[in-house]
mmCIF file as Biopython writes it, N, C-alpha, C and O atoms, coordinates in Angstrom:
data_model
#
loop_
_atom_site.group_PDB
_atom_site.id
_atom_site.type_symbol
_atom_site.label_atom_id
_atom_site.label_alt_id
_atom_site.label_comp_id
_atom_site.label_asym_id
_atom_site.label_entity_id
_atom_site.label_seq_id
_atom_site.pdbx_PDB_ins_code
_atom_site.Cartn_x
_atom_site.Cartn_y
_atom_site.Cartn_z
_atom_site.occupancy
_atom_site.B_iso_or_equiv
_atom_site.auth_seq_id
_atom_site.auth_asym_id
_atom_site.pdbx_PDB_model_num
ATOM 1   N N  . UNK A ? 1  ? 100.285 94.194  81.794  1.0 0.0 1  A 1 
ATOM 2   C CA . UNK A ? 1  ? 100.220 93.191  82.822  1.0 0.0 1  A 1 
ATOM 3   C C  . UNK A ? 1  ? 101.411 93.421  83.751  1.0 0.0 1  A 1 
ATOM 4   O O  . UNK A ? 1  ? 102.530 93.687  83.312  1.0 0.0 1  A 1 
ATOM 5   N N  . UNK A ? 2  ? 101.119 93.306  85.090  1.0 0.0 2  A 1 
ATOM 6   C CA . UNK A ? 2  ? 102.187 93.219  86.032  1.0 0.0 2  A 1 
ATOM 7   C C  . UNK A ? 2  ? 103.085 92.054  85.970  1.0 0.0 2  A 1 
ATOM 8   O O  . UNK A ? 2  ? 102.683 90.985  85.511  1.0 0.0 2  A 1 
ATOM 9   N N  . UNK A ? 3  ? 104.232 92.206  86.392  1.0 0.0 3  A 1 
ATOM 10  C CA . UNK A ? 3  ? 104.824 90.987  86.571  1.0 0.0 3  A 1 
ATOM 11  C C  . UNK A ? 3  ? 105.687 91.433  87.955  1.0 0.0 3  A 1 
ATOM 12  O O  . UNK A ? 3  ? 105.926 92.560  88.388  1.0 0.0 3  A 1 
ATOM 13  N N  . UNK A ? 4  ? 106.048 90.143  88.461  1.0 0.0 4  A 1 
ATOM 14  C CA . UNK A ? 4  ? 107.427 90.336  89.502  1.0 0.0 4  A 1 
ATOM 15  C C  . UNK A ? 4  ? 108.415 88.931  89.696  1.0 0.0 4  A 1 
ATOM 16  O O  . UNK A ? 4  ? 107.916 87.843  89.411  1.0 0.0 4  A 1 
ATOM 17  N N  . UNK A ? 5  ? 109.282 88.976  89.999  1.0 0.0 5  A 1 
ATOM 18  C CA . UNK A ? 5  ? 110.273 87.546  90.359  1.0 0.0 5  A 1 
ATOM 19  C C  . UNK A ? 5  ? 109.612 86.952  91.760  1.0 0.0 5  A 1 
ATOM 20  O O  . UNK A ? 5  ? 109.361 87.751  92.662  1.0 0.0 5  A 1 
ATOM 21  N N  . UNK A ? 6  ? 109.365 85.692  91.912  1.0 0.0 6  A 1 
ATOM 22  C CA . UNK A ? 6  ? 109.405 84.870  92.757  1.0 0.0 6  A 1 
ATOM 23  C C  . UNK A ? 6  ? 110.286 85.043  94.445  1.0 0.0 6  A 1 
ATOM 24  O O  . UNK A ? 6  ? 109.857 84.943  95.594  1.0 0.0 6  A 1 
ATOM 25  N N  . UNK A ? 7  ? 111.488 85.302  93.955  1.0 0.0 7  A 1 
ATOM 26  C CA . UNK A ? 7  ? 111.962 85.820  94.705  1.0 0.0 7  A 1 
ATOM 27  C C  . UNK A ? 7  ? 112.196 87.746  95.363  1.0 0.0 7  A 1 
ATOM 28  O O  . UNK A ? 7  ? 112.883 88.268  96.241  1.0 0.0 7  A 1 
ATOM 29  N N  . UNK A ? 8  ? 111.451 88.117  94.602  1.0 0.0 8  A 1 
ATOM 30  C CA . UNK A ? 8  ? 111.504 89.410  94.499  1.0 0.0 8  A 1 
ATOM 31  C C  . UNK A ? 8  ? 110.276 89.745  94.378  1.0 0.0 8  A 1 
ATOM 32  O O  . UNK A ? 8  ? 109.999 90.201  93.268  1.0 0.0 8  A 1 
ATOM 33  N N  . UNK A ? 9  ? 109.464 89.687  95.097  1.0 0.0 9  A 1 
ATOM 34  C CA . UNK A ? 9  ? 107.824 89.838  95.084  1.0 0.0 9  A 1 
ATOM 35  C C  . UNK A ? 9  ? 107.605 91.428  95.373  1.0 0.0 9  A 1 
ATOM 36  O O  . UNK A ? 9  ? 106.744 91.897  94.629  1.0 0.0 9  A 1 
ATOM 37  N N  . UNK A ? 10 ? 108.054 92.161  96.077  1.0 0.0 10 A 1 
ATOM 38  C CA . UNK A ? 10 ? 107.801 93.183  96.018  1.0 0.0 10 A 1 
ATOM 39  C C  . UNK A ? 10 ? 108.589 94.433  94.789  1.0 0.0 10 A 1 
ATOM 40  O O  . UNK A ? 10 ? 108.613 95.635  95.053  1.0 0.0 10 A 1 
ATOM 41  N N  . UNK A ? 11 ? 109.009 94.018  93.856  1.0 0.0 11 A 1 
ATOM 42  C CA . UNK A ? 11 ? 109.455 94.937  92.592  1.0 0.0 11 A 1 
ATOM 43  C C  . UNK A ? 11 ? 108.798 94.282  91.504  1.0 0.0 11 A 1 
ATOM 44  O O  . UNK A ? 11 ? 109.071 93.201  90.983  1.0 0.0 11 A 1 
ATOM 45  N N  . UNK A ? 12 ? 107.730 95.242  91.194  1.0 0.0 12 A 1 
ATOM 46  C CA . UNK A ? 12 ? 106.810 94.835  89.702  1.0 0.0 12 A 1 
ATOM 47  C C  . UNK A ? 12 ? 107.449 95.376  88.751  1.0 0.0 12 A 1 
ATOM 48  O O  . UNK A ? 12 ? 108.210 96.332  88.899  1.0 0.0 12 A 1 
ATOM 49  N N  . UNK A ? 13 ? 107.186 94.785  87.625  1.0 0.0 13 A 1 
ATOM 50  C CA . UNK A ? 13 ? 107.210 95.537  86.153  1.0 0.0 13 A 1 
ATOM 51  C C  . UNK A ? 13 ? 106.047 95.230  85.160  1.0 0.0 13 A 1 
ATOM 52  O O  . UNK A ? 13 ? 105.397 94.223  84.880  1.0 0.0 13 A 1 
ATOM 53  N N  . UNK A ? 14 ? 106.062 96.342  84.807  1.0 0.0 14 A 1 
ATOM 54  C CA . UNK A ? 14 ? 104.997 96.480  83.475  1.0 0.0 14 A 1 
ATOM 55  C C  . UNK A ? 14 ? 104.990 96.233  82.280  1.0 0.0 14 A 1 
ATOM 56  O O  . UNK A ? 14 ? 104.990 97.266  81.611  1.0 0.0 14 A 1 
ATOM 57  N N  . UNK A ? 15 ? 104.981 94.921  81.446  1.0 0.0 15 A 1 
ATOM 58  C CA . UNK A ? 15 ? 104.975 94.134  80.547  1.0 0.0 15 A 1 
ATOM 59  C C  . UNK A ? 15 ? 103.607 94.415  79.766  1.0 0.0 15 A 1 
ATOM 60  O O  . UNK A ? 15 ? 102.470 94.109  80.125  1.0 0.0 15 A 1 
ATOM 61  N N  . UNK A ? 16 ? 104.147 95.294  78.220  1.0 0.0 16 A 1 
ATOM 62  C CA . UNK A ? 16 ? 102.970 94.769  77.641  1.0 0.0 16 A 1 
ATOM 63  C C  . UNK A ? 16 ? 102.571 93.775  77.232  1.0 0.0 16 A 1 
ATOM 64  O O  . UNK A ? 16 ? 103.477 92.946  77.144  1.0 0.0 16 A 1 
ATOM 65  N N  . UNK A ? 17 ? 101.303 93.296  76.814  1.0 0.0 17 A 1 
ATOM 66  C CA . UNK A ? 17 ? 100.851 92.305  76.212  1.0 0.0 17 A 1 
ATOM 67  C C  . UNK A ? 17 ? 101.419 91.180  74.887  1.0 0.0 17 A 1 
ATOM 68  O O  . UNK A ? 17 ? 101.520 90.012  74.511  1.0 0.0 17 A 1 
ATOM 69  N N  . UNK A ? 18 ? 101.584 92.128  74.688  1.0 0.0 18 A 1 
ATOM 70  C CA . UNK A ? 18 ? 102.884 91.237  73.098  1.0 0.0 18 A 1 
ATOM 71  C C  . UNK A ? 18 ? 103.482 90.594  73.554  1.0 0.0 18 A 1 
ATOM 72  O O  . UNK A ? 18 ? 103.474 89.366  73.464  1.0 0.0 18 A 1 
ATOM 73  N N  . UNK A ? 19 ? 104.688 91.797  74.645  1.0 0.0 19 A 1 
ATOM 74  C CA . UNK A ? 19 ? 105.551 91.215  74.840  1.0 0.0 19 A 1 
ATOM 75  C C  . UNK A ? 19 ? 105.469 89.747  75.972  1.0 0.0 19 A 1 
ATOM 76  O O  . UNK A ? 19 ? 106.185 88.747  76.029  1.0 0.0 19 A 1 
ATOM 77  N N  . UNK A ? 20 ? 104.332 90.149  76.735  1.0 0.0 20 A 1 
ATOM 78  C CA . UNK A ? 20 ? 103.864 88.565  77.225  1.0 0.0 20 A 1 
ATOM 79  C C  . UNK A ? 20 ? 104.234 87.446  76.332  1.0 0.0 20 A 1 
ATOM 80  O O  . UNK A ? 20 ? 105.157 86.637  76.431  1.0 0.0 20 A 1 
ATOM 81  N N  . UNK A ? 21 ? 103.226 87.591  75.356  1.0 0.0 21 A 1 
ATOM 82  C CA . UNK A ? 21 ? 102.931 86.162  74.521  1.0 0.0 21 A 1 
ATOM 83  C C  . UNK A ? 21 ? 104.020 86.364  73.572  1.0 0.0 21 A 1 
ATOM 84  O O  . UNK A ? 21 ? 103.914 85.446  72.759  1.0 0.0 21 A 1 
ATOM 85  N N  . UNK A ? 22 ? 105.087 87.155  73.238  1.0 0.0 22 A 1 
ATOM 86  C CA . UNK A ? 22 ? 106.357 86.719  72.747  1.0 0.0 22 A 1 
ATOM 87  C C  . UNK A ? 22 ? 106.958 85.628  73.961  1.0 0.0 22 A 1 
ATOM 88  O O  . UNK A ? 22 ? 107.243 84.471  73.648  1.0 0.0 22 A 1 
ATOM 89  N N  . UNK A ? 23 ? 107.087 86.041  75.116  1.0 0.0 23 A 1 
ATOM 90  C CA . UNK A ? 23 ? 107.969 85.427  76.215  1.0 0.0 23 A 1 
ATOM 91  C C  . UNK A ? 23 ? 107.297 83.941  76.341  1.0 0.0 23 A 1 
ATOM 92  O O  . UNK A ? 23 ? 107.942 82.947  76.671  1.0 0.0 23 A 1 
ATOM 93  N N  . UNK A ? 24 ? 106.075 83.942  76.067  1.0 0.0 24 A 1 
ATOM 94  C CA . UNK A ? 24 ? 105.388 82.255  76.400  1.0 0.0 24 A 1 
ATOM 95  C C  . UNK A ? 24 ? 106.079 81.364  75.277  1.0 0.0 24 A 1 
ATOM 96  O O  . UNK A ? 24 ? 106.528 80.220  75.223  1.0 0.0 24 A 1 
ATOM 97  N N  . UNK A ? 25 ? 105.954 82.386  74.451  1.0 0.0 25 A 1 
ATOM 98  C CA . UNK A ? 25 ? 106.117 81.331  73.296  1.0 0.0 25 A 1 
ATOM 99  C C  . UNK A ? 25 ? 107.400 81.024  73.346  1.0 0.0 25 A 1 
ATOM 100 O O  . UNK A ? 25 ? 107.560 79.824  73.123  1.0 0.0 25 A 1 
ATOM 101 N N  . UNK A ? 26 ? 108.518 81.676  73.570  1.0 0.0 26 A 1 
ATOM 102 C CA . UNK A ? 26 ? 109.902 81.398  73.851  1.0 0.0 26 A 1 
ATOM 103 C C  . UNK A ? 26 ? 109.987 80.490  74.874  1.0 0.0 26 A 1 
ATOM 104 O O  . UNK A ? 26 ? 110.964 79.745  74.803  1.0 0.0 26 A 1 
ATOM 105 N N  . UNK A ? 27 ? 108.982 80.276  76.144  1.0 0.0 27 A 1 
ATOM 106 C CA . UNK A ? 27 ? 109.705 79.686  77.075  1.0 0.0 27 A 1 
ATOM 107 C C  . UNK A ? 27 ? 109.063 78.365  77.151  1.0 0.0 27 A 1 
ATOM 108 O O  . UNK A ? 27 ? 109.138 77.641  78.144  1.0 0.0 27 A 1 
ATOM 109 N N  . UNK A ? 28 ? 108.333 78.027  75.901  1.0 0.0 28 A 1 
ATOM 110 C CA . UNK A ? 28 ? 107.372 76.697  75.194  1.0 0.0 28 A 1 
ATOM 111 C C  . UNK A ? 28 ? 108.289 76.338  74.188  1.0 0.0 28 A 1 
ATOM 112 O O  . UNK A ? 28 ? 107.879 75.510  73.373  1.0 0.0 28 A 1 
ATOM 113 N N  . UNK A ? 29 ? 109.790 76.901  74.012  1.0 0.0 29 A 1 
ATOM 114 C CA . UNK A ? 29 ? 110.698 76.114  72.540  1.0 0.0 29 A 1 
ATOM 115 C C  . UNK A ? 29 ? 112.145 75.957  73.865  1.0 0.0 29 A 1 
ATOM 116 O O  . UNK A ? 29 ? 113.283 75.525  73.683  1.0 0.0 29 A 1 
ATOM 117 N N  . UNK A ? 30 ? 111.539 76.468  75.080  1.0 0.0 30 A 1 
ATOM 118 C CA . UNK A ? 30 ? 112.997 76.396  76.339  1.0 0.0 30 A 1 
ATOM 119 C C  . UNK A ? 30 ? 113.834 77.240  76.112  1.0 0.0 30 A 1 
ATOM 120 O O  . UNK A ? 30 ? 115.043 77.084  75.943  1.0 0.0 30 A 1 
ATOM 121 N N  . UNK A ? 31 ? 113.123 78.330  76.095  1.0 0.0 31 A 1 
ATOM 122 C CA . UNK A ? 31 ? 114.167 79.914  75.614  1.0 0.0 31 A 1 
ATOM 123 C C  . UNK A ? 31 ? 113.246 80.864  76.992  1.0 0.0 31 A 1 
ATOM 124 O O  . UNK A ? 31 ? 112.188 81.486  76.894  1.0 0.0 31 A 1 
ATOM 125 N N  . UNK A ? 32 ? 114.199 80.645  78.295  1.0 0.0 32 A 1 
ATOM 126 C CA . UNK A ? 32 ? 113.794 81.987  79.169  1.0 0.0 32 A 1 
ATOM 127 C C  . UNK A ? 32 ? 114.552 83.179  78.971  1.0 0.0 32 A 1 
ATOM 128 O O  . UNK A ? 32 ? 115.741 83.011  78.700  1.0 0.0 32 A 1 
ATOM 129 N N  . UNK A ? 33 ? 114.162 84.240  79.042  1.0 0.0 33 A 1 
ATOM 130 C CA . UNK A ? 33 ? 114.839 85.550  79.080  1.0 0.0 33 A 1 
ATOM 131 C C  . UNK A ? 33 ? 115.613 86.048  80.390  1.0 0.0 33 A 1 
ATOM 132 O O  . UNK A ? 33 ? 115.060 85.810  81.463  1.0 0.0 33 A 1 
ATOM 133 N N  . UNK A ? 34 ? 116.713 86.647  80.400  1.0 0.0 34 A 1 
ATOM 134 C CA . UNK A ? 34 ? 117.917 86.790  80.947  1.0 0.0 34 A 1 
ATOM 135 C C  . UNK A ? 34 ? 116.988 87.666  82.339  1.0 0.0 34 A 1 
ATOM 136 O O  . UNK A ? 34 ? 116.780 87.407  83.524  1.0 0.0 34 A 1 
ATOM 137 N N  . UNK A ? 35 ? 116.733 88.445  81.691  1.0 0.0 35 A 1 
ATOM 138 C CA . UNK A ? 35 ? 115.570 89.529  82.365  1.0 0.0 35 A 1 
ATOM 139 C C  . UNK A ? 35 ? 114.608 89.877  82.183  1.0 0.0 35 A 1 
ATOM 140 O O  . UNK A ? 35 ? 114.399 90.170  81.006  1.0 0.0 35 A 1 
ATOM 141 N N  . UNK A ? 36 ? 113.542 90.051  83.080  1.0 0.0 36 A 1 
ATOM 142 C CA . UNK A ? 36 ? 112.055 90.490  82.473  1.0 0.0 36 A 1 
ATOM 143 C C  . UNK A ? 36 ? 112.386 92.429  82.333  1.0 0.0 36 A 1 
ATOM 144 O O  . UNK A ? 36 ? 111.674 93.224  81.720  1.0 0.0 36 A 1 
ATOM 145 N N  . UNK A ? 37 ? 113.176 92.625  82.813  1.0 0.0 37 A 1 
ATOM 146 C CA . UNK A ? 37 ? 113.523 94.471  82.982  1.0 0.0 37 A 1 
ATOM 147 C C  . UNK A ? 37 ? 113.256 94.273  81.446  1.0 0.0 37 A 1 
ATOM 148 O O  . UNK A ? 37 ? 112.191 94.726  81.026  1.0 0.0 37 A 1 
ATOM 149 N N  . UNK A ? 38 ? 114.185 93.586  80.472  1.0 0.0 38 A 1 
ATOM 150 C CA . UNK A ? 38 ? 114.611 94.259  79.436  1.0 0.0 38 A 1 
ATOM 151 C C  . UNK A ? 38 ? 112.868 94.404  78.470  1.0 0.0 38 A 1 
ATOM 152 O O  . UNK A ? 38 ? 112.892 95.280  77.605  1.0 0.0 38 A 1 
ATOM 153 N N  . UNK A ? 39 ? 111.522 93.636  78.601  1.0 0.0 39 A 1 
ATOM 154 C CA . UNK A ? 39 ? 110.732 93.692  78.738  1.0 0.0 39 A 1 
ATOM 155 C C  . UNK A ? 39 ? 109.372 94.635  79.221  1.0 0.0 39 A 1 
ATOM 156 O O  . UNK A ? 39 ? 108.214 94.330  78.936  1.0 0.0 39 A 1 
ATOM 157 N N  . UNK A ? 40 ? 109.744 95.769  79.965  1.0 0.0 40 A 1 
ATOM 158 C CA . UNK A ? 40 ? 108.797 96.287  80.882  1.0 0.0 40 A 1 
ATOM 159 C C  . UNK A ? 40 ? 108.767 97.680  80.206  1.0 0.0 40 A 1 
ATOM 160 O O  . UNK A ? 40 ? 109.437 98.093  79.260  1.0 0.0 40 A 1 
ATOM 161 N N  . UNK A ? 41 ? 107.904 98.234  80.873  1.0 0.0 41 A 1 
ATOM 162 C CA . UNK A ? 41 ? 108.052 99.667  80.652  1.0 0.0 41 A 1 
ATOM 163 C C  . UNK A ? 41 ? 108.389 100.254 81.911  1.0 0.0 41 A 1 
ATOM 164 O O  . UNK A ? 41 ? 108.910 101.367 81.975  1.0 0.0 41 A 1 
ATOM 165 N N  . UNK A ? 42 ? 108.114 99.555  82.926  1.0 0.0 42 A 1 
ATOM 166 C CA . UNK A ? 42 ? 108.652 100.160 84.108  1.0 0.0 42 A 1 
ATOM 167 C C  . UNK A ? 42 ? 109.076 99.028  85.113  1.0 0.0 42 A 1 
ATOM 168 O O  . UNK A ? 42 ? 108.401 98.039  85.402  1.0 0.0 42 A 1 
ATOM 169 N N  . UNK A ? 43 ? 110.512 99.409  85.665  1.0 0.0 43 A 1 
ATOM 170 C CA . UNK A ? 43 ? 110.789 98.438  86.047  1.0 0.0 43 A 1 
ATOM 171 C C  . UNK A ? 43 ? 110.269 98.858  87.594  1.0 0.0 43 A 1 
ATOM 172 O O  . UNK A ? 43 ? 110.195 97.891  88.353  1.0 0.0 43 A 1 
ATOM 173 N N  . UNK A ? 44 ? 109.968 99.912  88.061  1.0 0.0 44 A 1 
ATOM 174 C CA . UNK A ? 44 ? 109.599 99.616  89.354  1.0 0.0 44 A 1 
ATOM 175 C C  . UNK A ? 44 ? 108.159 101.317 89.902  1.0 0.0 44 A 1 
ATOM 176 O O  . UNK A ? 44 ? 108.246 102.517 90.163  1.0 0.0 44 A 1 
ATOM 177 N N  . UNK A ? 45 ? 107.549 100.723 89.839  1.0 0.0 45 A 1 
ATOM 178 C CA . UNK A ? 45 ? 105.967 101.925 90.306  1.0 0.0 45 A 1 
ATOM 179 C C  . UNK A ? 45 ? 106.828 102.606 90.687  1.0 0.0 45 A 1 
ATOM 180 O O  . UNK A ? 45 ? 107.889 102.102 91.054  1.0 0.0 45 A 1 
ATOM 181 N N  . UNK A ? 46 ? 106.574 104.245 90.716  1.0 0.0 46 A 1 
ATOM 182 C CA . UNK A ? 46 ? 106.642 105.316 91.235  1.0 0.0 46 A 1 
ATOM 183 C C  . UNK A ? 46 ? 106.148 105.466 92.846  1.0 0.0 46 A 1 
ATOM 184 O O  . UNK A ? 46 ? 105.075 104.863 92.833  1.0 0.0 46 A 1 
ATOM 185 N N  . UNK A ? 47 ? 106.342 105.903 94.092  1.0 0.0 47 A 1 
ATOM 186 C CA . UNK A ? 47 ? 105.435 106.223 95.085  1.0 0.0 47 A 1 
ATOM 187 C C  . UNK A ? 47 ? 105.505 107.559 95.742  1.0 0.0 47 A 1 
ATOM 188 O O  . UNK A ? 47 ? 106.613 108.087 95.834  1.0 0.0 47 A 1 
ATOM 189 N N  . UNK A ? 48 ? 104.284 108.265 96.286  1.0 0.0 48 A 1 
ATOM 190 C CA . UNK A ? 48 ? 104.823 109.250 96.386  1.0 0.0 48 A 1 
ATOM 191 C C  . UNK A ? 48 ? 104.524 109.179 97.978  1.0 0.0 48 A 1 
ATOM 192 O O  . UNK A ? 48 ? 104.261 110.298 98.420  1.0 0.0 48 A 1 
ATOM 193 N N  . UNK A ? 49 ? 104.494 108.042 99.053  1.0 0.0 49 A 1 
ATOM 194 C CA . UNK A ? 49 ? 104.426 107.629 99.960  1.0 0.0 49 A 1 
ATOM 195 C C  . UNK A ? 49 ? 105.533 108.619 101.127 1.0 0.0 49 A 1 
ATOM 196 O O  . UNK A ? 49 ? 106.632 108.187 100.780 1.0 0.0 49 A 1 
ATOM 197 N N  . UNK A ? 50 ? 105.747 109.394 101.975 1.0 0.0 50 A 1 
ATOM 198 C CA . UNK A ? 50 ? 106.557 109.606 102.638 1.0 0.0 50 A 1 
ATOM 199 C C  . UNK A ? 50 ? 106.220 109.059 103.914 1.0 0.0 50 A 1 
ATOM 200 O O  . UNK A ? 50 ? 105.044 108.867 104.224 1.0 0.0 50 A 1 
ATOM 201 N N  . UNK A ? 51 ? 107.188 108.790 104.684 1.0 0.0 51 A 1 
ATOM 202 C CA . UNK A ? 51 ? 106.788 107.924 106.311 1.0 0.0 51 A 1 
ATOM 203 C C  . UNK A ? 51 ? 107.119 109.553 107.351 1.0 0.0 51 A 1 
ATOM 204 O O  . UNK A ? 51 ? 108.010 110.399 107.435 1.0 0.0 51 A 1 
ATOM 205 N N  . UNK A ? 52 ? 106.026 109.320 107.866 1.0 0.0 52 A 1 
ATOM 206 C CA . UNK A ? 52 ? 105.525 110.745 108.758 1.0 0.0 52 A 1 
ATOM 207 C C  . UNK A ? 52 ? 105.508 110.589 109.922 1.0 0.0 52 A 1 
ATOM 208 O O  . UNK A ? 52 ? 105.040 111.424 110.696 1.0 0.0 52 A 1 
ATOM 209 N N  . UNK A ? 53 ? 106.255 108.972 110.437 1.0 0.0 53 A 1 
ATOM 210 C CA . UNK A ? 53 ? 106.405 109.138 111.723 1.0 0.0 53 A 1 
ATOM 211 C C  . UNK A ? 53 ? 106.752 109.651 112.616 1.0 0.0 53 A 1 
ATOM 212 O O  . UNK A ? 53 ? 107.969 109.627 112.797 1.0 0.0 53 A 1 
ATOM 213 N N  . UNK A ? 54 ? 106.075 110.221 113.418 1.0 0.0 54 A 1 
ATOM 214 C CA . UNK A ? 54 ? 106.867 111.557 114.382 1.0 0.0 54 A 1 
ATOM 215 C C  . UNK A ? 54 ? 107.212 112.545 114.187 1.0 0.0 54 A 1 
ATOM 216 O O  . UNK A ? 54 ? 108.132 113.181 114.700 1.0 0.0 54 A 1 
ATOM 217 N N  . UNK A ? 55 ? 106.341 112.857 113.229 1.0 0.0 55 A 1 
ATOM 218 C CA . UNK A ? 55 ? 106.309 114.325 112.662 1.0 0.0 55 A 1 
ATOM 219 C C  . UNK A ? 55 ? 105.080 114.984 113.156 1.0 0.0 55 A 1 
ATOM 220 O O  . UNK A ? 55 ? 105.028 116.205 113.307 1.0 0.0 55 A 1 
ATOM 221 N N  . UNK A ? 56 ? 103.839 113.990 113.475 1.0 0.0 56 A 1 
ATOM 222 C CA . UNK A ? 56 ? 102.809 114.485 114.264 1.0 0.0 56 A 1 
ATOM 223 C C  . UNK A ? 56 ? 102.967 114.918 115.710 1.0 0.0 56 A 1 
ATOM 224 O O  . UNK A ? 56 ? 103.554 114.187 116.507 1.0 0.0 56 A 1 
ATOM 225 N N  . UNK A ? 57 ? 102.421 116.174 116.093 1.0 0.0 57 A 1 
ATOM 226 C CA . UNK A ? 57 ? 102.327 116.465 117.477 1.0 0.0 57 A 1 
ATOM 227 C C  . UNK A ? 57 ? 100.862 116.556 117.892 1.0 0.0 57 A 1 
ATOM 228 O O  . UNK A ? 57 ? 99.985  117.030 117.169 1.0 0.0 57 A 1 
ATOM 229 N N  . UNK A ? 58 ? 100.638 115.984 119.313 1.0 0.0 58 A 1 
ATOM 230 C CA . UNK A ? 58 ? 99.130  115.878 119.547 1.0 0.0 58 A 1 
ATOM 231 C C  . UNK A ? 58 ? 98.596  116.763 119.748 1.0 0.0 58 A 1 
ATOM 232 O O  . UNK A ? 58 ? 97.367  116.739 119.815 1.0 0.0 58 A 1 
ATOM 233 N N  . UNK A ? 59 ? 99.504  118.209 119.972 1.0 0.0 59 A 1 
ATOM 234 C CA . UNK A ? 59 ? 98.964  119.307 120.577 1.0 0.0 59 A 1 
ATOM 235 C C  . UNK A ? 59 ? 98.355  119.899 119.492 1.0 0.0 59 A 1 
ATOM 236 O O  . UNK A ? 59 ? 97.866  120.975 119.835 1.0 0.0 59 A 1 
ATOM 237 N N  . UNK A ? 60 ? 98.146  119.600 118.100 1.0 0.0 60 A 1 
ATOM 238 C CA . UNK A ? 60 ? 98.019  120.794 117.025 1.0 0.0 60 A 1 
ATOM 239 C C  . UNK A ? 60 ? 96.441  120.367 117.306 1.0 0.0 60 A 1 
ATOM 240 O O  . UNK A ? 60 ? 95.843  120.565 116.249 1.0 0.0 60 A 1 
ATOM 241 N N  . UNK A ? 61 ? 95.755  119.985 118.065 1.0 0.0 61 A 1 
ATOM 242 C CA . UNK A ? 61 ? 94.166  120.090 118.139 1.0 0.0 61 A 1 
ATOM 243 C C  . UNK A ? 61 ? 94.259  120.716 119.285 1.0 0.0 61 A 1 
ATOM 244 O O  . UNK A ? 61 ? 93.538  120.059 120.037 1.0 0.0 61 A 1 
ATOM 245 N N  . UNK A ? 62 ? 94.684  121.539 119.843 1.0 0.0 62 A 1 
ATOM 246 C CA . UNK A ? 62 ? 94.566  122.236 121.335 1.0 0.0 62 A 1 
ATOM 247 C C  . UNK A ? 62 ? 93.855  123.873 120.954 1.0 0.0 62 A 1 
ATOM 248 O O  . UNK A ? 62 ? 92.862  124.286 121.552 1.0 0.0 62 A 1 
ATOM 249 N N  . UNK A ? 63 ? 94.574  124.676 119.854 1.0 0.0 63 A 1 
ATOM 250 C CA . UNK A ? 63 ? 93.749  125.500 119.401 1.0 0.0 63 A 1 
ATOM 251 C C  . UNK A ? 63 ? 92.532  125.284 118.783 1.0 0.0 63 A 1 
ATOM 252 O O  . UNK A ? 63 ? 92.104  126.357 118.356 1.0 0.0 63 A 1 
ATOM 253 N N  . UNK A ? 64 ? 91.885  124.475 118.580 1.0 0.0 64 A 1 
ATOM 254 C CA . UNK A ? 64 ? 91.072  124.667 118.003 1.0 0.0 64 A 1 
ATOM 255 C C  . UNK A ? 64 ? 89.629  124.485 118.543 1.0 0.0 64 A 1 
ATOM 256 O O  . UNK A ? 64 ? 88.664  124.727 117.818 1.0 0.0 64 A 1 
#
């Protein structure tokens, strides 16, 4: 399951399932955890996104 902070909406982490319903049940006796990091398997997706702005030139359709 994904998770992210409220305030931090764009950094997910990947929480397994256990560890979900360990954390409910802790935070149903008023025990929140310091961090969900220590929880995840990943604290933040991989991307392999690069920004290519202006790296295009219009001319590369002129040969063809």
């Amino acid at each position: 399951m994904w998770y992210s902070y409220a305030n931090d909406p764009s950094s997910f982490m990947a929480i397994p399932l256990d560890k979900v319903k360990e954390i409910l049940e802790e935070n149903k006796k008023g025990k929140l955890p310091e961090k969900l990091e220590d929880f995840s398997y990943i604290s933040e997706p991989k991307s392999d996104f690069e920004n290519v702005v202006g790296q295009d030139d219009l001319t590369r359709f002129d040969n063809l």
